[in-house]
C-alpha positions in Angstrom: 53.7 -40.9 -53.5 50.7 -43.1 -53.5 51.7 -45.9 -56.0 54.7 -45.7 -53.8 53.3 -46.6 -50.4 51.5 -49.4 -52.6 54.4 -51.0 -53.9 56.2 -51.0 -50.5 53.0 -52.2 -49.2 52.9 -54.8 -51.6 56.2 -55.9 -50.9 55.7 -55.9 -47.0 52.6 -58.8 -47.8 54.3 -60.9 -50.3 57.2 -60.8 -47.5 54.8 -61.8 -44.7 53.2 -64.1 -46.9 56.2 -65.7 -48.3 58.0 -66.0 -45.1 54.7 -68.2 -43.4 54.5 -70.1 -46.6 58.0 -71.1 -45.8 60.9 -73.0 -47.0 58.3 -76.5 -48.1 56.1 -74.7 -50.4 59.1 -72.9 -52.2 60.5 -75.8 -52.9 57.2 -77.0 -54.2 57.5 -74.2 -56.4 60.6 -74.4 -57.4 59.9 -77.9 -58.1 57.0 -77.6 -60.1 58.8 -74.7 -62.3 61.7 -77.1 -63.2 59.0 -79.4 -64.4 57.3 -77.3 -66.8 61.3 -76.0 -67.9 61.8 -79.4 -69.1 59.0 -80.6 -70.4 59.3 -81.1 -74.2 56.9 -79.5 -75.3 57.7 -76.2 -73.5 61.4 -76.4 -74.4 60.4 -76.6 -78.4 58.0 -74.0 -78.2 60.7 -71.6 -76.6 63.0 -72.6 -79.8 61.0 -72.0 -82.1 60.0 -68.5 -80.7 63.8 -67.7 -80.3 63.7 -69.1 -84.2 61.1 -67.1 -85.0 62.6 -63.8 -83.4 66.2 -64.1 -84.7 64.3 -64.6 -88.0 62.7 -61.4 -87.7 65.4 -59.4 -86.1 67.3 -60.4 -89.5 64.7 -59.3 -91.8 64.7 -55.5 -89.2 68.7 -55.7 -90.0 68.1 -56.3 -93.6 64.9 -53.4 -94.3 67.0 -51.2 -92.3 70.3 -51.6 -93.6 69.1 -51.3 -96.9 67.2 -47.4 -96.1 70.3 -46.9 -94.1 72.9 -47.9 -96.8 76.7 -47.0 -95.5 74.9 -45.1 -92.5 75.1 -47.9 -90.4 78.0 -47.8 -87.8 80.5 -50.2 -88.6 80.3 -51.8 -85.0 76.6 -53.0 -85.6 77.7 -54.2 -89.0 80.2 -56.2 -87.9 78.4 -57.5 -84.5 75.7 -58.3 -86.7 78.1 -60.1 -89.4 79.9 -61.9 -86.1 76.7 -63.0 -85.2 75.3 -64.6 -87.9 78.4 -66.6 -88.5 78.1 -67.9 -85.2 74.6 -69.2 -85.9 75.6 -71.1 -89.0 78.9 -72.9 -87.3 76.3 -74.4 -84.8 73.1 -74.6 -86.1 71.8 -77.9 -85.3 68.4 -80.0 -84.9 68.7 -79.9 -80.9 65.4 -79.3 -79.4 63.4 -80.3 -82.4 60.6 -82.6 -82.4 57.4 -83.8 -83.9 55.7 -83.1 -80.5 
């Protein structure tokens, strides 16, 4: 009961707060995020983690498909198979830089 009378009182100030702040200063905000979304440098950092994790989420597939053997459902086989094939018909150099 008591970190739920916290989060409703949490969420009573951020409303009061964000309600005297007012329409200016969220679109500051909002501004100021769209900035930082498009800068470069944050944009090839984000595709080289995605990189990085659909690397690694192949190498799970593979170490776990090959304990599993014919275990595997079919489904996740063939999402998995759809997948990849995707990736290969539009892998491109978008978003890459020497930044």
């Amino acid at each position: 009961m008591r970190y739920r009378l916290t989060f409703i009182t949490g969420v009573a100030v951020g409303y009061v707060l964000g309600a005297r702040a007012g329409r200016e200063r969220y679109e500051q905000l909002r501004k100021s995020a769209q900035r930082v979304s498009q800068n470069p440098a944050v944009r090839n950092t984000a595709e080289a983690a995605a990189h990085s994790g659909r690397e690694a989420a192949g190498k799970a597939f593979d170490a776990v498909s090959a304990k599993l053997g014919d275990r595997l459902p079919d489904s996740v086989s063939e999402r998995v198979q759809s997948l990849r094939e995707q990736r290969n018909a539009t892998e491109d150099d978008w978003g890459t830089s020497n930044t």
